[in-house]
Each structure stands twice: as C-alpha cells, then as structure tokens.
C-alpha positions in Angstrom: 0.2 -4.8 -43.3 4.0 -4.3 -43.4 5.2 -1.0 -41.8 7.6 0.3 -44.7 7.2 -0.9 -48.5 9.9 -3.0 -50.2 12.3 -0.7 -52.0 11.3 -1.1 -55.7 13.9 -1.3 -58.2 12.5 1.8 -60.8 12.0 5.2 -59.1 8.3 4.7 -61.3 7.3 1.9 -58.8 9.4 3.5 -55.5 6.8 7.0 -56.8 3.5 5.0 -57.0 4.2 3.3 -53.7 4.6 6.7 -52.0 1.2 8.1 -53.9 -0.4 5.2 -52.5 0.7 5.0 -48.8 -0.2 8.9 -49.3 -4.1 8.0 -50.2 -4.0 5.6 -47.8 -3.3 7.7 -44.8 -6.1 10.3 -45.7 -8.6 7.5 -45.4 -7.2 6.3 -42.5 -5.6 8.5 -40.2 -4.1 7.7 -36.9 -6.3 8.1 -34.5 -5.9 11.4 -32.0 -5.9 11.4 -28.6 -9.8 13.0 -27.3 -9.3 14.9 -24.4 -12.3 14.0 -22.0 -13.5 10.4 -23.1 -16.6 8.9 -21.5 -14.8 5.5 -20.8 -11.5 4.1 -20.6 -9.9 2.9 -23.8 -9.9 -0.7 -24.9 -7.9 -3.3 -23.4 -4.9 -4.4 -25.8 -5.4 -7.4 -28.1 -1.9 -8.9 -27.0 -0.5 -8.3 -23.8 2.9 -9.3 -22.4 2.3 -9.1 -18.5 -0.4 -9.0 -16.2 -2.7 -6.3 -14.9 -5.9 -6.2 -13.2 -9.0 -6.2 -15.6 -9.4 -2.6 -15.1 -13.4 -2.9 -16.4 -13.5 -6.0 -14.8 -16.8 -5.2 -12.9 -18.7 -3.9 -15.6 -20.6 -7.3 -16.0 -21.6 -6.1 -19.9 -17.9 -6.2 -20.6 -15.9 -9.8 -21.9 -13.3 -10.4 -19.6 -9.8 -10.3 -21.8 -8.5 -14.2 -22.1 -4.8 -12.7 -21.5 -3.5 -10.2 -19.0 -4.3 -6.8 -20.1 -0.6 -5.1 -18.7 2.0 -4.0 -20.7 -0.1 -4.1 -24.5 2.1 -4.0 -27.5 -1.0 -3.0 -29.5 -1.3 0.8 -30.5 -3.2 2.8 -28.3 -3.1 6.6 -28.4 -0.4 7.8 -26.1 -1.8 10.5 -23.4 -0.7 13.8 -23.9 -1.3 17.2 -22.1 -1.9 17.8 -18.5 -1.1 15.0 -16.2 -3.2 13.4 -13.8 -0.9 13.9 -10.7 -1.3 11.5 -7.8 1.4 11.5 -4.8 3.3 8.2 -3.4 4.7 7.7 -0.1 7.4 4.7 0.7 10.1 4.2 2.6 13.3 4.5 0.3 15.5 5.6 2.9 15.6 4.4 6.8 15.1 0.8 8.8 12.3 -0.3 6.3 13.6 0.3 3.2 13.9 -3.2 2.3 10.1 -2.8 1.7 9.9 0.6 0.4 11.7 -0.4 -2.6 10.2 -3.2 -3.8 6.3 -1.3 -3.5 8.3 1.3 -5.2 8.4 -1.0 -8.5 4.8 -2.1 -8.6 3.9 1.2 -8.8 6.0 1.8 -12.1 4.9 -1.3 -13.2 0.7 0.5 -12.6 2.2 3.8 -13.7 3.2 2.0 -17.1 0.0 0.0 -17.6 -1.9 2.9 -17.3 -0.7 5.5 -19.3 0.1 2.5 -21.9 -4.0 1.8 -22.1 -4.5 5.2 -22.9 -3.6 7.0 -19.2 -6.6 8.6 -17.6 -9.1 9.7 -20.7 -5.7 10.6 -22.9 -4.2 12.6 -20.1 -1.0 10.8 -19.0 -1.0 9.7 -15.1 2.1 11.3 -13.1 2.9 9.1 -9.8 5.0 12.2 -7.6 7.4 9.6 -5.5 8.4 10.8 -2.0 10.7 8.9 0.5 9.2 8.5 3.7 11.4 6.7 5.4 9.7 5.3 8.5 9.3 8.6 10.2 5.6 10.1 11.3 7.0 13.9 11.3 8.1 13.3 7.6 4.9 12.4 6.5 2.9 14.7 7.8 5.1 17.4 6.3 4.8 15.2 2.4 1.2 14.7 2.9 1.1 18.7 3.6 3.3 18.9 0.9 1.4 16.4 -1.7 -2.1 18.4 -0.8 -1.4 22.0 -1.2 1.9 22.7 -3.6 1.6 19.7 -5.4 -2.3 19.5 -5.9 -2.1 15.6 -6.0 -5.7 13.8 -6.3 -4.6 11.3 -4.1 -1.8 10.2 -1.8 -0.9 6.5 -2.3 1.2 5.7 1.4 2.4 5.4 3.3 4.3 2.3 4.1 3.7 2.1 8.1 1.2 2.2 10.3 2.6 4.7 12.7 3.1 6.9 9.4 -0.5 6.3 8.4 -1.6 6.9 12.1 -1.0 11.0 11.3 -1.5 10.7 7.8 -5.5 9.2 8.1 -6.7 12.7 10.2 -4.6 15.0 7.8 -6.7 13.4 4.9 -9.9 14.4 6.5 -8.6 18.1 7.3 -7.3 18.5 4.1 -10.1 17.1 1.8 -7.7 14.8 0.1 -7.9 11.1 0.0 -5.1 8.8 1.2 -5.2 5.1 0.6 -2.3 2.8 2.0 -1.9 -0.6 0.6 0.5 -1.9 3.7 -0.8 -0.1 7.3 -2.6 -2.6 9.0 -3.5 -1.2 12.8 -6.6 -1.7 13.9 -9.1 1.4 13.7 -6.3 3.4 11.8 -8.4 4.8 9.1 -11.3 5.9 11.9 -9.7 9.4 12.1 -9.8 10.3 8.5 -13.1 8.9 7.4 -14.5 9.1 4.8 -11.1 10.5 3.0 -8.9 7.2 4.3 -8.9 4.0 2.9 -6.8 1.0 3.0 -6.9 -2.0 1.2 -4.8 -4.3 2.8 -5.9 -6.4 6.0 -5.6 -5.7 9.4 -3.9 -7.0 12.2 -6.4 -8.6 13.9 -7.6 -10.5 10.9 -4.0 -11.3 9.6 -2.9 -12.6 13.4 -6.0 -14.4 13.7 -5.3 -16.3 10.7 -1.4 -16.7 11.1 -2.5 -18.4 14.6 -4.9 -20.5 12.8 -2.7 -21.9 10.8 0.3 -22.5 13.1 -2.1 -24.1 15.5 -3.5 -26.8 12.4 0.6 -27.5 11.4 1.7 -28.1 15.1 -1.2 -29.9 17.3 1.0 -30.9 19.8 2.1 -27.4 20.8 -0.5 -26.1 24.0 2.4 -23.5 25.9 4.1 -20.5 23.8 5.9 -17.4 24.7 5.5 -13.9 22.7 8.6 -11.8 21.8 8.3 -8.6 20.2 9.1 -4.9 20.1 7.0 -3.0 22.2 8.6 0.4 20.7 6.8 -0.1 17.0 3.8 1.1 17.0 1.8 -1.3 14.8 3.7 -3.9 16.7 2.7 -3.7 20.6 -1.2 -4.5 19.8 -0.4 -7.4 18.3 1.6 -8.4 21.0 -0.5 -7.2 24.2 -4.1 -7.8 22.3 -4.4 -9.7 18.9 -1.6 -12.7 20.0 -3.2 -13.5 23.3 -6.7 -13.6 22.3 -6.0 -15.7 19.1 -3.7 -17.8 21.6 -7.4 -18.2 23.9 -9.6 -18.9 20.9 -7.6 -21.3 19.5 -6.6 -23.3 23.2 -3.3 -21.9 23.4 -1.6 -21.0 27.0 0.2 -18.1 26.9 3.4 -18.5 29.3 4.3 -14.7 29.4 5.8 -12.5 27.1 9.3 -11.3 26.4 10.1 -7.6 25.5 12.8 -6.1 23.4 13.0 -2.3 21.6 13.8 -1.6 18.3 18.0 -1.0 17.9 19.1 -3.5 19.9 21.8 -5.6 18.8 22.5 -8.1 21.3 19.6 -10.8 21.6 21.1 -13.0 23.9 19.3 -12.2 27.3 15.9 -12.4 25.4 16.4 -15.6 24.2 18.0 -16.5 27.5 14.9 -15.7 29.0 12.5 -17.2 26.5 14.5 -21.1 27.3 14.0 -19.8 30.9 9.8 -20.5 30.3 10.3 -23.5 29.0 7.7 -23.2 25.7 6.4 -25.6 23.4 6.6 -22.6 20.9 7.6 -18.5 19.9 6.0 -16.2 18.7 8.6 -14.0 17.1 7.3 -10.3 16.1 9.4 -7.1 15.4 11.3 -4.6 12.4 13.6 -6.5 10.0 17.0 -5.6 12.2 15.3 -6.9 15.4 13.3 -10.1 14.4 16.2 -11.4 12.4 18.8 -11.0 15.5 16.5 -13.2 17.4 16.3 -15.6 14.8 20.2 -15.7 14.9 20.1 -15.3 18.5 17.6 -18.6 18.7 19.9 -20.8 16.5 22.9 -19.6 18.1 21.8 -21.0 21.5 20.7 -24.7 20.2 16.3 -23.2 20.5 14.9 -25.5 17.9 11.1 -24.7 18.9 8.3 -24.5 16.2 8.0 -20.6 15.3 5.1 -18.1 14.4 5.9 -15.0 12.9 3.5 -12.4 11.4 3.4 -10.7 7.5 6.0 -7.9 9.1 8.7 -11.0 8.5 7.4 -11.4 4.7 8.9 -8.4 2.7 11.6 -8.3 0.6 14.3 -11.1 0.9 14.7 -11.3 4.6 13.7 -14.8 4.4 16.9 -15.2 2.5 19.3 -13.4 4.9 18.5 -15.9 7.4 17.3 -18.6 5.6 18.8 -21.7 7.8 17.7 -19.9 11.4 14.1 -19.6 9.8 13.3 -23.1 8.3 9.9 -24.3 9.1 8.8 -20.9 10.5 5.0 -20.3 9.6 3.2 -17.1 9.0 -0.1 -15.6 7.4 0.6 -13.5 4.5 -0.9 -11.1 2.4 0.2 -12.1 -1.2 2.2 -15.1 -2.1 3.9 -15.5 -5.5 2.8 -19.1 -5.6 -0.8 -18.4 -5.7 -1.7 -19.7 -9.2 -3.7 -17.7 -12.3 -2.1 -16.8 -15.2 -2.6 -13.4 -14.3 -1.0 -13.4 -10.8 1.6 -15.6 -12.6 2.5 -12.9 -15.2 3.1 -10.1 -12.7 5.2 -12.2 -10.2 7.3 -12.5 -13.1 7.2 -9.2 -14.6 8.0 -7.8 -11.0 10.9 -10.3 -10.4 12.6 -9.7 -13.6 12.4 -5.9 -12.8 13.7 -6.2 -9.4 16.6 -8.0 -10.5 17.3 -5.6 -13.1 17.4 -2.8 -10.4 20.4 -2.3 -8.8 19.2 -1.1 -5.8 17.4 -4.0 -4.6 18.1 -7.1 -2.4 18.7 -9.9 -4.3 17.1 -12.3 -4.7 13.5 -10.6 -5.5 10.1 -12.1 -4.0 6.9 -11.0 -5.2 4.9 -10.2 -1.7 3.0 -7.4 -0.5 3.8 -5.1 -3.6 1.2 -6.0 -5.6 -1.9 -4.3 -3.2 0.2 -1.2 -4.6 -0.6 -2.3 -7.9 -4.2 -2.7 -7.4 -4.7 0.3 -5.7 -3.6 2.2 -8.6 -5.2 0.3 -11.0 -8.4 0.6 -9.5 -7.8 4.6 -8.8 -7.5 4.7 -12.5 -10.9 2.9 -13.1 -12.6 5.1 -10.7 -11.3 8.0 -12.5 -11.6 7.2 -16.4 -15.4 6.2 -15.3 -15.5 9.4 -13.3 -14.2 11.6 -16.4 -11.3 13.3 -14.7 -9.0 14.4 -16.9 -5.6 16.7 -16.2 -7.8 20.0 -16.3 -10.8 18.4 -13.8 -10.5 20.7 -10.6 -8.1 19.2 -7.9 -10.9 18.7 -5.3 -13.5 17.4 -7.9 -11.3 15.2 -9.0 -10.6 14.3 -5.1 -14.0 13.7 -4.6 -14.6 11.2 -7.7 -11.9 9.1 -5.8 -13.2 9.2 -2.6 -16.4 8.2 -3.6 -14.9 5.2 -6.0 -12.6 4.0 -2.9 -15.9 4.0 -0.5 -17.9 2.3 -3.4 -14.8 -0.9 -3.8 -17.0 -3.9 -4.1 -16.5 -6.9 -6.6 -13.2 -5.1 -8.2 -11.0 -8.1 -9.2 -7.2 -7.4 -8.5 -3.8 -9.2 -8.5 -3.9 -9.6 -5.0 -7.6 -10.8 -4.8 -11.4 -9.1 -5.0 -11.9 -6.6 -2.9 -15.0 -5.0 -0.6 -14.4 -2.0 0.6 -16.1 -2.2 4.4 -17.5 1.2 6.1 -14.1 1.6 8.1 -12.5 2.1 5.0 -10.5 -1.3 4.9 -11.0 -3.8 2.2 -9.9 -6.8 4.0 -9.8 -10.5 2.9 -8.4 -13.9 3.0 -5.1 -13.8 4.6 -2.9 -16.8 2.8 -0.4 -19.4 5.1 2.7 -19.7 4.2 6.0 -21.4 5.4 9.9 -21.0 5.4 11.8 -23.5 3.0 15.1 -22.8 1.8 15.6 -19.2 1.6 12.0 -18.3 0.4 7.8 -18.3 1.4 5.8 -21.2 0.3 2.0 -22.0 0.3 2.0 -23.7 3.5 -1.6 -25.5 2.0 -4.0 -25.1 -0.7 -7.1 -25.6 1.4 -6.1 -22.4 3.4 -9.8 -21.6 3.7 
C-alpha cells in the first residue's frame, strides 16, 4: 500500500480519498506500545545487518533466514521509562585503542534493541563511562552505576586488573557485572554469583595460542618469554600459563625476559633475548610495549618465528607495525573472517561504522567487540522473558539478570554459543590466527 495517495485532479476525488484513508485508519490503527508484554516482540521481516537471534533458544521458534539487526519493518518504538544498564570502557588512557571500538558494538546492541521493540516497549538506556585502564576509577563508576544511577547491570570493564575490584563490588552491592574482555583466571570467584564473564580465559586462550604455534612451526623445541610483569592480567601468563603450555606441548623454555609497562627503549631486551639463542619469542605486553619490541626485534636483524597472545589483537595495532609482525601467530577470540552470513553482516556493519567515526584508528578490524554485542543482546533476552520493564524494581530486575547470566546455555551469538560454567565464565573455542599484511587472518579452518 503506497504511503500518501496520488494527488487527484478534482477536489471531489482529493475529498473521497481523504474520507477513505479516514475509514481506513479506524479499522486499523497503528498499533500502541503495551507496557509489560509477556515476550519480546517479533523479529523484523527484512533486516539490513546482523544480530544475534535473540529467541534463538526457544526451540518452538523458526530461526529468521536473515539477520534480525537493524529491521526496517515497523515495530512499535519503546517509550516511557528506560531500562538503564551501565558500560564501562576505556575511552581515555593506554588502552583506548580497545575501548573505542567495544564502545561501537554496544550502539550497534543499543540500536537493535530498542529497534525490535526495546525491553517490553520500554526503551534500553546504555549509561557510558570512561574507565580508562585505572582500578580506583572503577570502583568509584561501579559505586557510582549501583547506587545514583540504579543501573540493572554493569557491562565492563575492559581489563582484568579493573574487573579484579569490580567482581567483589558486585557481590557487596547486589548488582551484576558481566565483562566481555577480562580474562584472568579465577577473576569472577570474588563476586559470585553476581559476576560473569563471557569471554575466555587465559589459560584456555594461551593453551590454544601455544597449540597452534607449536602445529605451524615443528621445528622450533627452544623459546624465550618477554612480557610485562607490571600488568596485571599479564604476569600469569607469563610465570604460569606460557611455561606449562610450553611443557605440555614439548617446548623448552630457555628463560624469560622482563620489561615494565612505559618503557620506551627496547634495545637491552632484545639484546638479551639474541643473547639465549632461541628457536622462538613469545612476545606478551600493552599495545605501547609489545609494539616497541616488535620494532625493537626488526631493528636488530631477529627474524625468529613469534607467538603473541589476543592482548596483540585489538584495534589496528597489527597495522601500525604491520612489516615487524609478518607471520606472527596468535589465538584469538573473534576473527572477522569466520564465515555465516550473520557474522558476515556485523563485521561489515561494525567496519563501516568505525570508519565513519572520527575518533577511531583507521583502518577498522572487527575483533573482540562483538562479545560486547552478545552480551547485550542476550541481557535483553533474559529480561523481555523475565518481564522487566522501566518501572520493575532496580534489584528485581537485578536479580532476573543474574539468574539469566547463571542459566547461559545453548544461547547462539555473533561470537559463537555460549555455556555459562559455575565460575561464571562462558568460555569456548579460541580461533588461530596469523599476521599478513597489516591485518589478522584464519591461520586454518580445521582449528579444532
């Protein structure tokens, strides 16, 4: 049906056209938004960009043939009371080259949401907070998110050392808060059953990354580790998860060779690794640091094959150094490769958006982002099933989500499907990938 008539050339016709589109909005009349629904709204009919199947593990419910984000059918726009859930990211500080990025898969859920009807017709607010790398700060945001702002939830934040204050706070505070990048081992234990995480940890993702540097270079027996011990999340994997992987998989560790985050002159550490003589490096550290040793390591003629871990995969550092990091391998946690026409539609939807912001690194890689994505998409699910609404209670509504979050099983996201284990980690198949030209590639298929 068009939207407007054609004009008619008599005012007779132009009157019996507007008596008619008059009878024809009594019978039919736009439908209102109902305040407390019982489920979510339909998916659109015609979508042009990926997002999870939000009722994807209903198993009565058809799976949509086309990604359900961004519909172009009409839904009825939420109204009222928001839904109000807090976001913590680095947008600001040494790691803002990841901050941002996550920042724009969360608009990207925040849209998709409240475009499918937002949370039983009340539209979802996402409260964004720069937390920029710094534990104090986030304990004062968390404080801040829990008792003036009356989030539901806090989504963050980004690191590990953050999240290693913010996981006991949840606990004390009744309030759950689900990170979709801290990776320490054992870093939710202090705020079960309110923490949650649905990205993989460090053991599983160095494990892997081993694994898969070990299949590409047989020859290599003898390596050397160099990393910052001052990072938090960093110095386990360098004095526990590297050297046992390095045992289970018949590598000989030759020793180990320290440097601290804000130091700018590499060449003593990489005149000490050529000192050991290794067959291979292990490079770990923040973006400043591990990309001064990559210089550092070309500068000085060290063409040894390199493992790195995922904290070398966000934003476009790959690109900044693209010749000194040719041929390094690492396990990642989402690859913008990976094929399904749903994956396929939000790696481009998030691309185009990033290079549309000003603010971000160019060029834009898809990467860890989109564990953002599903954990808002599936805090939605949890909450239209739950019937939360923007007048539910603050703590009920809190307690609806942390249920849902402990209860993650079968829930099919961008990233992959996720179980929820009782540690309050959903962990899963980390993927390999390598350095080619300025970018991260499947390293194989058959990463299994």
């Amino acid at each position: 049906m068009r939207r407007r008539p054609h004009r008619s050339t008599t005012a007779a016709l132009f009157t019996l056209c507007l008596v008619a589109l008059v009878m024809l909005a009594a019978c039919a009349p736009t439908a209102a938004p109902t305040p407390t629904p019982t489920k979510a709204p339909p998916p659109p009919a015609t979508p042009t960009a990926a997002a999870p199947k939000v009722e994807a593990t209903k198993p009565a419910e058809k799976p949509a043939e086309k990604p359900a984000a961004t519909p172009t059918t009409a839904v009825s726009k939420p109204t009222g009371k928001a839904v109000k859930v807090c976001y913590l990211t680095p947008l600001s500080g040494p790691v803002a080259v990841f901050g941002l990025p996550q920042s724009i898969a969360v608009k990207m859920a925040q849209e998709d949401i409240n475009n499918s009807g937002g949370i039983n017709g009340s539209p979802l607010e996402v409260l964004m907070k720069d937390s920029p790398f710094d534990p104090k700060q986030a304990v004062t945001l968390v404080r801040e998110c829990a008792e003036k702002d009356q989030a539901l939830a806090i989504f963050g934040p980004y690191s590990s050392g953050e999240y290693d204050v913010a996981a006991p706070l949840a606990k004390d505070l009744s309030l759950p808060v689900i990170s979709a990048t801290s990776s320490k081992v054992g870093g939710t234990l202090p705020g079960r059953p309110w923490a949650f995480r649905i990205s993989n940890t460090d053991d599983v993702m160095q494990d892997a990354g081993v694994r898969y540097f070990n299949r590409a270079n047989p020859q290599v027996k003898k390596m050397v580790i160099v990393g910052d011990i001052a990072a938090a999340v960093i110095e386990p994997i360098i004095k526990t998860h590297f050297p046992a992987s390095f045992k289970k998989y018949g590598l000989e560790l030759l020793g180990t060779v320290e440097f601290t985050t804000g130091m700018t002159d590499m060449s003593a550490v990489v005149t000490k690794i050529k000192s050991m003589n290794p067959e291979g490096i292990a490079v770990i550290g923040l973006p400043a640091e591990w990309m001064l040793v990559a210089k550092e390591l070309a500068r000085q003629g060290v063409k040894l094959p390199v493992l790195t871990t995922n904290h070398a995969a966000g934003g476009n550092t790959v690109f900044v150094v693209k010749d000194e990091v040719e041929g390094w391998i690492l396990s990642h946690h989402f690859q913008e490769d990976l094929p399904g026409p749903e994956r396929e539609a939000y790696v481009k939807r998030f691309k185009a958006l990033g290079e549309a912001d000003p603010r971000m690194p160019k060029p834009v890689y898809a990467t860890v982002e989109a564990y953002m994505y599903d954990a808002l998409m599936y805090s939605a699910k949890v909450m239209r099933e739950g019937k939360v609404t923007g007048d539910t209670p603050a703590q009920q509504a809190r307690v609806i989500l942390r249920d849902g979050f402990n209860a993650m099983k079968g829930y099919k996201g961008i990233v992959r499907t996720y179980e929820m284990n009782q540690d309050g980690d959903a962990v899963g198949q980390p993927f390999p990938v390598v350095a080619r030209k300025g970018r991260w590639e499947l390293l194989w298929k058959d990463y299994q």
